[in-house]
N, C-alpha and C positions, 0 to 999 in steps of 0.2 A: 840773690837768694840761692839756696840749694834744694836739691831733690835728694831724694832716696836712692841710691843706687846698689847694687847687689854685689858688686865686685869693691869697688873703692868706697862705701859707706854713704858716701855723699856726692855730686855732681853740678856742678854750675847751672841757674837756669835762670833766663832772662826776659825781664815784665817789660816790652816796647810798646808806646806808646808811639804812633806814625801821624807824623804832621798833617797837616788836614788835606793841604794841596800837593802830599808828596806822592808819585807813584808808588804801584805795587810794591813790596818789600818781599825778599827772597831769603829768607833762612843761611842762604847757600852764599849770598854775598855778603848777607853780614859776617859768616862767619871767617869767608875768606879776608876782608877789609880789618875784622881784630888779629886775624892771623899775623900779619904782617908788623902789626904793634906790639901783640901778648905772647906770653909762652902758650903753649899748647894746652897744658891742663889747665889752664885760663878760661880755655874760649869754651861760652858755656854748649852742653849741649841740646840744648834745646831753649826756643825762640817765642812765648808765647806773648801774642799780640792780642791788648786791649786799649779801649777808647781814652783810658783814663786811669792814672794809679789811683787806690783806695787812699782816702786820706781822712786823719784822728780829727776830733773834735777841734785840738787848737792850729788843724791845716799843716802836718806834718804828713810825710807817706806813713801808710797803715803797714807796716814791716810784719808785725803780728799778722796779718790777713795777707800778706802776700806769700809767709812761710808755708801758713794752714795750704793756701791755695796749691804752694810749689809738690807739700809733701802728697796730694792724691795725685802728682802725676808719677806715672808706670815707667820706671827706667829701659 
């Protein structure tokens, strides 16, 4: 998804969902671990962690609900 951003229009931003049994998750390694895969204006920036993606009536992710969600966030 993207966000609003004030300089580049738009900005990367990423809906994680964390294993049940997996340790803490760090913003900071995730970003370093796509670093090493993506180009730079790839890696999104910013990381926001929920329990579970929204999903549509026939069990696909809710893209619609996750833009609305992406666009209130503050660049």
């Amino acid at each position: 998804m993207s966000m609003p951003d004030t300089r580049w229009q738009e900005r990367p931003v990423a809906f994680v969902v964390p294993e049940r049994d997996s340790e803490e998750l760090d913003p900071a390694h995730l970003s370093a671990w796509l670093a090493r895969r993506f180009v730079k204006w790839w890696i999104p920036d910013r990381f926001v962690f929920v329990p579970a993606l929204p999903k549509t009536g026939v069990g696909k992710v809710d893209k619609r609900s996750l833009r609305e969600r992406a666009a209130t966030l503050a660049s």
